[in-house]
N, C-alpha and C positions, 0 to 999 in steps of 0.2 A: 230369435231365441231369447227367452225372456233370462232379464238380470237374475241369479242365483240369491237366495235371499239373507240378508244379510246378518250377522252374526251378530247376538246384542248377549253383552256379558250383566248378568243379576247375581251380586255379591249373595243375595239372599240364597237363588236359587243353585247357585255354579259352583258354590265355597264351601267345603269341609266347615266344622265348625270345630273350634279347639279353645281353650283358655290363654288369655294374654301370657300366662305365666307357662305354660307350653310355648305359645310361638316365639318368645324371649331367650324361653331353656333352648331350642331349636338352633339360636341364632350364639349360643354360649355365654349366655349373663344369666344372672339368679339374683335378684334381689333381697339384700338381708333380712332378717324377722324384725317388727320393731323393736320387740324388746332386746335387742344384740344391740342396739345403736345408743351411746348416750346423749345429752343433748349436743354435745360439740361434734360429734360424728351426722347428726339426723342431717340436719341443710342439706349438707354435700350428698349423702348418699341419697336423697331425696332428689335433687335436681338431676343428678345420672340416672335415677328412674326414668324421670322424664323425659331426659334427650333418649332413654333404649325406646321408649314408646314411642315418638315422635319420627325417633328411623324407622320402625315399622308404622307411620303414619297414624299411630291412637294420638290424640289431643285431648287436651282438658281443658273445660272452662268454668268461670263460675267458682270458685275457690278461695277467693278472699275473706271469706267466714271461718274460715280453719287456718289453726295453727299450721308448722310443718309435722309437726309428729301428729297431730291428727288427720290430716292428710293423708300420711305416710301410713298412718293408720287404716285408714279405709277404704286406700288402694291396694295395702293388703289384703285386707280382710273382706272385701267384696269384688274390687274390678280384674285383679287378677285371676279368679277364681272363678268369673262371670264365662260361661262359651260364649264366642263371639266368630263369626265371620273371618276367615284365616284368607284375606284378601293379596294376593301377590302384590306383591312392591308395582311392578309392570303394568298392576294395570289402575296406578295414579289416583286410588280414591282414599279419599282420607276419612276415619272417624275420630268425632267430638264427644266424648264426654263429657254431659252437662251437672259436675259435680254437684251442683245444687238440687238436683233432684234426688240426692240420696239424702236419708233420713240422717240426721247427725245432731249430735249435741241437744240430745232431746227433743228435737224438734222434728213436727214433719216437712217435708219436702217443699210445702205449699207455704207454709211458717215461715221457712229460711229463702223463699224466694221473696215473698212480701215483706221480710222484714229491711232483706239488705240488698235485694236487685231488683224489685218492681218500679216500675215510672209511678210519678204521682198520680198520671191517670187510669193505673191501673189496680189501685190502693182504694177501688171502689166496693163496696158489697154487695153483694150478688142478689144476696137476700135478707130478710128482717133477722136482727138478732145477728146478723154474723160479726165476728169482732176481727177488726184489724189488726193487725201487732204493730204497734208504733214504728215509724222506719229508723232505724240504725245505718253509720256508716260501718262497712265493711273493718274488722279490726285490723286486717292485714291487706298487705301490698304486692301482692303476687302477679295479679292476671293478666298483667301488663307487661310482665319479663316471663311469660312462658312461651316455649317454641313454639311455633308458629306453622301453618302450613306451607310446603312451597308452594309460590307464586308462581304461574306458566310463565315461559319466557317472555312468550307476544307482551304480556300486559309489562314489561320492563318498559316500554318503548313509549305508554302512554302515561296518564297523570295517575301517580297512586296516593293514597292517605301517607300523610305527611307530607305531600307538593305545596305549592303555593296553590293557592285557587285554582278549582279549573277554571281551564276558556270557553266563555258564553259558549252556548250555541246557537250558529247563527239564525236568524226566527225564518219563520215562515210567513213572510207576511203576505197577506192576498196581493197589494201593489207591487210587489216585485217575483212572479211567480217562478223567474229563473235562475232566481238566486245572481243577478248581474251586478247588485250595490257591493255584494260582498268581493266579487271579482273584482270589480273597481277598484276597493279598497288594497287587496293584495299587489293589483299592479301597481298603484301609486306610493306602497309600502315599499316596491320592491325598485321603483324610480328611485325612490329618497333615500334609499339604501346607497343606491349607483351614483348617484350626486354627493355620497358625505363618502365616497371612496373604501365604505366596508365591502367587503370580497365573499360571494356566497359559500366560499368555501370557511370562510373564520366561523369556528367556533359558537353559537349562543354565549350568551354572559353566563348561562348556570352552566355549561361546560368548561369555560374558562377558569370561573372562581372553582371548579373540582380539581380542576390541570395545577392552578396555583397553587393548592394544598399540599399536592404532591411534594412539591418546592422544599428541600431537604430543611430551611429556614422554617418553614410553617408546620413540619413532623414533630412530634411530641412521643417521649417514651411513656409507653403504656402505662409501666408504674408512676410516673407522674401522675399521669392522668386518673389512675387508678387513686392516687394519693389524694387527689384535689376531691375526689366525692368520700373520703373519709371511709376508703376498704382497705383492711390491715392487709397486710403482704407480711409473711413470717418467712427468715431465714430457714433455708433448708434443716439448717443443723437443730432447728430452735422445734423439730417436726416430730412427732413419735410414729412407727411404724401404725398404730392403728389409728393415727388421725389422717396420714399421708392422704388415702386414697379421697377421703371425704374434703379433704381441703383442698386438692385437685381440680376436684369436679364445680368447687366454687368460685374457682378463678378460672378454670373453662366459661363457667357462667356469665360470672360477672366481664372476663376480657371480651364475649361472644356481645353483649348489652352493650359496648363499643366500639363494634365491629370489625372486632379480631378474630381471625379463625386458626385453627392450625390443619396442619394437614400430613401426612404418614409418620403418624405414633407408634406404630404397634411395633417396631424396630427398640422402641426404648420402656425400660420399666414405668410404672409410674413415680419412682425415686429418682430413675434419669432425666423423664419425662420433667419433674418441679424443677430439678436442679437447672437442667437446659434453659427453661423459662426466664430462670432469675437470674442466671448469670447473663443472657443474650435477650432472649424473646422480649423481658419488658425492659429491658436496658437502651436497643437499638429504636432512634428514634422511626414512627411512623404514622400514617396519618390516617386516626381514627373519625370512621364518618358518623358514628355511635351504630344504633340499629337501624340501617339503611337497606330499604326495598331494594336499591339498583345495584347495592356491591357494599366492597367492606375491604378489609388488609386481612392477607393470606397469610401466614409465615408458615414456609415450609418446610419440615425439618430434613429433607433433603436436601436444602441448603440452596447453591446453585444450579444443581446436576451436575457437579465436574464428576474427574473418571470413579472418583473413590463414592460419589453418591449413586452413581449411574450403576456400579457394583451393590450397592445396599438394594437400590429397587429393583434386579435381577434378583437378588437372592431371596427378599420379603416379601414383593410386591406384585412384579410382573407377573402373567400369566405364561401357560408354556405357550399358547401361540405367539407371545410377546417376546417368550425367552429364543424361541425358533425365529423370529425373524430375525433378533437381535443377531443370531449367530450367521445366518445366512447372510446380511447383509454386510457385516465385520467379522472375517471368517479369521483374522487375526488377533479378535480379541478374544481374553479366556472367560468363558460364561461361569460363575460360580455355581456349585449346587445348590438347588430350593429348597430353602430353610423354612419351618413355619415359625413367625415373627412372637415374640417372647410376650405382646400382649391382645388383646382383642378387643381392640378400643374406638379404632377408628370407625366403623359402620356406625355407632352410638355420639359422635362427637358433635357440638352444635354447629349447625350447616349455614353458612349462609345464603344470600336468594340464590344463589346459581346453581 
């Protein structure tokens, strides 16, 4: 009986088609108008844009030609508004917007890619009479701190950008067609191993020097760290209500570019949310690996899970089959009622590779 055939998902043809700012409204964010933001509000509520698109898997590239409020600008004014492909989370495909191909700042699409992201050799003319725009460096510094896709798990385990070199691979050479010189070399790798008394179970040197970082001696509080690249940190009290939330999301940012994450927010406002931070989060030393492919520092505001945490994630968090086993299992503990948690922040929060 032949195989049944097999099922192939096409975003194009399978997916409703809605407005980013529909499937955003869906998920309970709304993005402010730019003219509501002043310049000290724009960053922040500009980079929460970003991480809400990036949970629904939109990315952007290409952006270092725009300011943030231009930007901000003309992601309102065109990509929110654009129908696009209303792709489930599930089924792991991500889209890129290539900001440079919108028309902006007078120019066309073709203008602002020749002028500030074409290779030299591509700063040829096509045909007689066509004029180059002289290339420019990018005015701003963006496209290198915007979220990022997740990476599959598999590819953790191999060499990613940012590694030290990869390793050769081994040739093909006609004189050894069975690949035997390389065999060779592994067992006599793995003699001189056993002769200098290292043990195949120790560690490599780049998992060690990671182990050693941990080493409460080698942890660093994030506001340090934050301090040493010259990113102001403002006392809670020093905060206006309408800067709070914009100034939030920039030290979301900025602690994420160091590879700090946090994790079950939506328990605290985002006035508890800063407060927490400044008093504990960048206080307690920890060991930042910056933006690292393989991992990062979690802090969680669950804390330990002792009993009084393990109550907050029953009441905010857990789901009911969660909250059903929990009771089935510990039929002497009292399960709290499900609360829904005071903010809606966490699905949006910068993720690390995991």
């Amino acid at each position: 009986m032949p195989d049944p055939p097999l099922e192939c998902f096409d975003p194009a043809e399978d997916c409703e088609e809605r407005t980013p700012r529909e499937i955003l409204a869906r998920l309970g964010y709304t993005p402010l108008p730019p003219d509501e933001l002043d310049d000290r509000q724009l960053p922040g509520r500009l980079w929460e844009l970003l991480y809400a698109a990036a949970a629904r898997r939109f990315f952007f590239h290409a952006t270092d030609h725009l300011s943030d409020r231009e930007l901000y600008t003309l992601v309102w004014n065109q990509w929110l508004d654009e129908p696009i492909a209303d792709i489930p989370p599930e089924a792991e495909t991500n889209t890129t917007l290539i900001v440079s191909e919108l028309n902006a700042k007078g120019m066309t699409q073709e203008e602002i890619w020749l002028r500030y992201y074409a290779e030299e050799a591509d700063r040829v003319p096509l045909s007689p009479g066509e004029v180059i725009p002289p290339h420019e460096d990018p005015p701003y510094d963006r496209d290198r701190h915007l979220p990022l896709p997740p990476m599959p798990l598999e590819a953790h385990a191999g060499w990613l950008p940012g590694d030290d070199d990869p390793p050769e691979e081994a040739s093909d050479d006609e004189s050894d067609p069975l690949g035997l010189v390389a065999v060779d070399r592994e067992i006599a790798a793995a003699q001189s191993d056993s002769m200098s008394g290292d043990s195949p179970f120790d560690p490599p040197p780049s998992d060690e020097s990671e182990v050693d970082g941990l080493h409460p001696e080698n942890c660093t509080p994030p506001a340090q760290q934050l301090a040493a690249k010259n990113i102001p940190l403002l006392p809670p009290a020093e905060i206006t209500d309408e800067t709070l939330t914009p100034i939030l999301w920039e030290l979301l940012h900025n602690l994420s570019l160091q590879g700090f994450y946090v994790l079950h927010t939506d328990h605290l406002t985002d006035c508890e949310l800063y407060a927490e931070l400044w008093e504990r989060g960048l206080r307690d030393p920890a060991h930042l690996p910056g933006r690292n492919p393989r991992g990062g520092w979690y802090h969680d505001f669950l804390g330990s899970w002792g009993e009084d945490d393990m109550q907050l994630w029953l009441r905010y968090y857990a789901t009911d089959e969660e909250r059903a086993k929990r009771a089935q299992a510990y039929p002497e503990d009292v399960i709290p009622p499900k609360e829904k948690p005071v903010s809606n922040r966490d699905w949006r929060l910068p993720k690390g590779p995991f």
